[in-house]
MARTI-487889 format. One record per atom (N, C-alpha, C): residue in three letters; atom name; y, x, z; residue number from 1. Coordinates in steps of 0.001 Angstrom, whole numbers. Layout:
N
("ALA","CA",(Y,X,Z),NUM) ...
***
This chain:
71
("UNK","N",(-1177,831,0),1) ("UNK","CA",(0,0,0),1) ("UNK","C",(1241,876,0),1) ("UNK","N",(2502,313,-792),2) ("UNK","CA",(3785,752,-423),2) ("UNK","C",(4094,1027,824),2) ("UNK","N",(4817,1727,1147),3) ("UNK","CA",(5254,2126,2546),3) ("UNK","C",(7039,1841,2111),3) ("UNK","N",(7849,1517,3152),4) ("UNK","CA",(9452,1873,3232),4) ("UNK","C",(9942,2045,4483),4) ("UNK","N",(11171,2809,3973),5) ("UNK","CA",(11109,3352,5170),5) ("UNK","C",(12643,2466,5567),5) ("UNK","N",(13110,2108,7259),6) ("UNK","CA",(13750,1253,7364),6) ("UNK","C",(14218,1596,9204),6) ("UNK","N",(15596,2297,8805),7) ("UNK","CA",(16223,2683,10126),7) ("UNK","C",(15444,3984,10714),7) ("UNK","N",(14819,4823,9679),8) ("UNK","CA",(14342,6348,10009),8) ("UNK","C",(12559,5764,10011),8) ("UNK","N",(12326,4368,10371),9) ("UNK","CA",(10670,4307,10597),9) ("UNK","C",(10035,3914,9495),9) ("UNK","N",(9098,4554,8935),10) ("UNK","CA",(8125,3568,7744),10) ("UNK","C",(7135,2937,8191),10) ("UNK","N",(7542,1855,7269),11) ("UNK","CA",(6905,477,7415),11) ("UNK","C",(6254,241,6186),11) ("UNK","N",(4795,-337,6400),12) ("UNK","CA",(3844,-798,5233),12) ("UNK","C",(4493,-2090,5018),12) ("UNK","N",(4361,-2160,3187),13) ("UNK","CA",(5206,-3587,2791),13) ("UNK","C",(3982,-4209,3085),13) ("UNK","N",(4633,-5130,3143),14) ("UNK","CA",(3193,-6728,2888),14) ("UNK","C",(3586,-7330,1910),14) ("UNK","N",(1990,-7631,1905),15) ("UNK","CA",(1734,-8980,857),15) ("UNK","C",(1012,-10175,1080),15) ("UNK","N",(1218,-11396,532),16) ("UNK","CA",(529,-12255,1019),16) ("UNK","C",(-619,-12560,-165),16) ("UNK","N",(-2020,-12504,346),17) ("UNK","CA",(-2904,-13139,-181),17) ("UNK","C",(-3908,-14458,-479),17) ("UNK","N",(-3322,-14939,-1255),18) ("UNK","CA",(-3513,-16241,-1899),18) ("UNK","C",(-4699,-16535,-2419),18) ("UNK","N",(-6104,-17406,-1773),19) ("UNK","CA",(-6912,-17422,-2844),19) ("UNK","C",(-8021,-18445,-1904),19) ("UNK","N",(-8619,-18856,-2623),20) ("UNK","CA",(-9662,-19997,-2282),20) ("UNK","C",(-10834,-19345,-1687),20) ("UNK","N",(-11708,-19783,-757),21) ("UNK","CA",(-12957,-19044,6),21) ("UNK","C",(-14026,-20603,407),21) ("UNK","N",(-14993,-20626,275),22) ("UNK","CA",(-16045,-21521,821),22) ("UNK","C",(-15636,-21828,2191),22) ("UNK","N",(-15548,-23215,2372),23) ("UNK","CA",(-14900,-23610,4101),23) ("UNK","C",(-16049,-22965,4766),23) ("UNK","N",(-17749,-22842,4507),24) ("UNK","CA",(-18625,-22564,5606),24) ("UNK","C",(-18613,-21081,5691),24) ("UNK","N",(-18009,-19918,4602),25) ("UNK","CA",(-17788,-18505,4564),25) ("UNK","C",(-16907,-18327,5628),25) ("UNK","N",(-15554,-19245,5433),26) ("UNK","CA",(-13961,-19023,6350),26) ("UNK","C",(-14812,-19251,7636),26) ("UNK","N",(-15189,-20013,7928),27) ("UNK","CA",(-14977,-20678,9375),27) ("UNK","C",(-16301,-19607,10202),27) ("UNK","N",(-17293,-19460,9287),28) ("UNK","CA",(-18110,-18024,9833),28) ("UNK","C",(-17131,-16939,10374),28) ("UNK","N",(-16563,-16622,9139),29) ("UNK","CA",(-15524,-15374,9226),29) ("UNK","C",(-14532,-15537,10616),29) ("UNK","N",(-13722,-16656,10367),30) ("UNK","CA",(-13085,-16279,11748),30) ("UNK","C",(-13561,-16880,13238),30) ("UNK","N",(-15038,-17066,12916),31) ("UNK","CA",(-15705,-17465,14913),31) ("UNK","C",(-15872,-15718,14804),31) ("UNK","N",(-16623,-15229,13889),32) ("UNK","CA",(-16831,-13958,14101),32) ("UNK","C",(-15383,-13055,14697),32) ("UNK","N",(-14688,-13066,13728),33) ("UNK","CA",(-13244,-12386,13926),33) ("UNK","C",(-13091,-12537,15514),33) ("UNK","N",(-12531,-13743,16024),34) ("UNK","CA",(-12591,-14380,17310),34) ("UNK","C",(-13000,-14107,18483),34) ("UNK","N",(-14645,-14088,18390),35) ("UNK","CA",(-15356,-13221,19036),35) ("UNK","C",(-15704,-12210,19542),35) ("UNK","N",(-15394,-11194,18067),36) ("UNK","CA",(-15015,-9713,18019),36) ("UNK","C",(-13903,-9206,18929),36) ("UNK","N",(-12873,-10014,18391),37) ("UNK","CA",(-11554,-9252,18704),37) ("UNK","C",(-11210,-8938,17673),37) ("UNK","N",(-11572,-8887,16592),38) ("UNK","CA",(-10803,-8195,15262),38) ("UNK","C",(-10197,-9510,14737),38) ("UNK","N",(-8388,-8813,14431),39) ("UNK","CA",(-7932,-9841,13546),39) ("UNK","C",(-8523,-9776,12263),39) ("UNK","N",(-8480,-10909,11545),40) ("UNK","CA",(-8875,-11125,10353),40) ("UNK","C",(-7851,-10531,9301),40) ("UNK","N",(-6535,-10575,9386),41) ("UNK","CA",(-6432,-9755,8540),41) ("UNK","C",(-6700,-8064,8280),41) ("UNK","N",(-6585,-7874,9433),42) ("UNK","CA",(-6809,-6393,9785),42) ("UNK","C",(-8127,-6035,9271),42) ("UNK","N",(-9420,-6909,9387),43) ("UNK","CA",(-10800,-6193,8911),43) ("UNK","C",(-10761,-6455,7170),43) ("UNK","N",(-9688,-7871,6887),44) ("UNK","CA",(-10243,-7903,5400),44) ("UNK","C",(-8806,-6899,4549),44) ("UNK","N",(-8396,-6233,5445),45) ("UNK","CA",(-7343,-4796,4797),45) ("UNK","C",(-8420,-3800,4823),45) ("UNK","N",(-8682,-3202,6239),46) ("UNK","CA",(-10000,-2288,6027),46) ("UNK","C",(-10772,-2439,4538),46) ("UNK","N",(-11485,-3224,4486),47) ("UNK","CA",(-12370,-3737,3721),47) ("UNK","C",(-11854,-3011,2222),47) ("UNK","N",(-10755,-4066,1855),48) ("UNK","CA",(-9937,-3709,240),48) ("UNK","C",(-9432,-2470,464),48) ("UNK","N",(-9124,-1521,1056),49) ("UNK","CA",(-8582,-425,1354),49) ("UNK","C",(-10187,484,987),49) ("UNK","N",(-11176,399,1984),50) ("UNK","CA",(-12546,1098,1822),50) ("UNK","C",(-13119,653,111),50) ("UNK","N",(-13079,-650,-66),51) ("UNK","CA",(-13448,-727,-1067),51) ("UNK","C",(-12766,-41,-2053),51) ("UNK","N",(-11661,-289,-2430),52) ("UNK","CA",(-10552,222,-4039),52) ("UNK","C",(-11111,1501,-4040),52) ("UNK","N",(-10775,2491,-2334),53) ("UNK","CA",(-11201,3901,-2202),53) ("UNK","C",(-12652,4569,-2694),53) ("UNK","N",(-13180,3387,-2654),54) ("UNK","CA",(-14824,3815,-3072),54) ("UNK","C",(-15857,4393,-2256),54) ("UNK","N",(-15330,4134,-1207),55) ("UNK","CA",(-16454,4117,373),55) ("UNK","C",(-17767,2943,307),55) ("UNK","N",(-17517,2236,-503),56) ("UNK","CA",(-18734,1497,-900),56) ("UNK","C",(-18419,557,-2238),56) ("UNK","N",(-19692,363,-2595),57) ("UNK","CA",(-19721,-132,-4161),57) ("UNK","C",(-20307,-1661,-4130),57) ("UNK","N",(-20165,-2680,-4568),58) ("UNK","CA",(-20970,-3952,-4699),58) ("UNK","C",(-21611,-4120,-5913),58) ("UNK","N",(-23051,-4403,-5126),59) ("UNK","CA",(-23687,-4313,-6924),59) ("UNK","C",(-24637,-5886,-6570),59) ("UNK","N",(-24684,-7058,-7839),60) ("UNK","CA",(-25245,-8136,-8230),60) ("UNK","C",(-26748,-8001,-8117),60) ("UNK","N",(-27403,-8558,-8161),61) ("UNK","CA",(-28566,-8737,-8792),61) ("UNK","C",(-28607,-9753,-9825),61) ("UNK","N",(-30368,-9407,-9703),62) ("UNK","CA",(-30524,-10646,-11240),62) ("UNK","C",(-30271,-12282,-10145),62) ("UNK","N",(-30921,-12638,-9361),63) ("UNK","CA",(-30629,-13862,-8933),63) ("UNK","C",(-29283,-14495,-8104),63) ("UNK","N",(-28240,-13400,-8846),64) ("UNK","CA",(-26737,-13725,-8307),64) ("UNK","C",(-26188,-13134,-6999),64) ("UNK","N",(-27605,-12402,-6001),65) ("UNK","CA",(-27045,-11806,-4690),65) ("UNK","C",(-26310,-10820,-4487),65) ("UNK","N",(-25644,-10895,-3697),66) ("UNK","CA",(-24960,-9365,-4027),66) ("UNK","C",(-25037,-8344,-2524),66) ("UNK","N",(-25296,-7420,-3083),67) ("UNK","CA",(-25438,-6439,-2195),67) ("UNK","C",(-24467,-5135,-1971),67) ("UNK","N",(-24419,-4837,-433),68) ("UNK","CA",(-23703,-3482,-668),68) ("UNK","C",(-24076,-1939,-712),68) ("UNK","N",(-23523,-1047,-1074),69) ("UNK","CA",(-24051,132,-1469),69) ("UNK","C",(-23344,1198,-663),69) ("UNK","N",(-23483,1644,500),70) ("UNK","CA",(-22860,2733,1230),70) ("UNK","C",(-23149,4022,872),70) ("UNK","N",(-23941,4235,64),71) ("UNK","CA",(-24070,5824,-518),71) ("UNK","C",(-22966,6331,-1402),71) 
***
């Protein structure tokens, strides 16, 4: 992400992410979040951050599953 800097401190810009998810995926996601202690946005930044970086790969199968690849 952009960074700026604002009165000597840098600050990560934000963005807002817009997009549709399965109500029974969301509502998993944040009892888990909840539970944890992890905010939700904070793990699904991790996540797109590890992912773009290439700390892990997602690969399909033939019957549509998808799996992850930490090597």
């Amino acid at each position: 992400m952009a960074s700026m800097k604002t009165n000597g401190v840098i600050k990560d810009e934000r963005a807002v992410l817009n997009t549709t998810i399965a109500k029974d995926v969301l509502d998993a996601f944040k009892a888990t979040c909840k539970r944890t202690g992890v905010p939700m946005n904070t793990l699904l930044e991790v996540f797109m951050r590890q992912y773009s970086e290439g700390y892990f790969t997602l690969k399909f199968a033939k019957n549509d599953s998808l799996y992850v690849d930490c090597d």
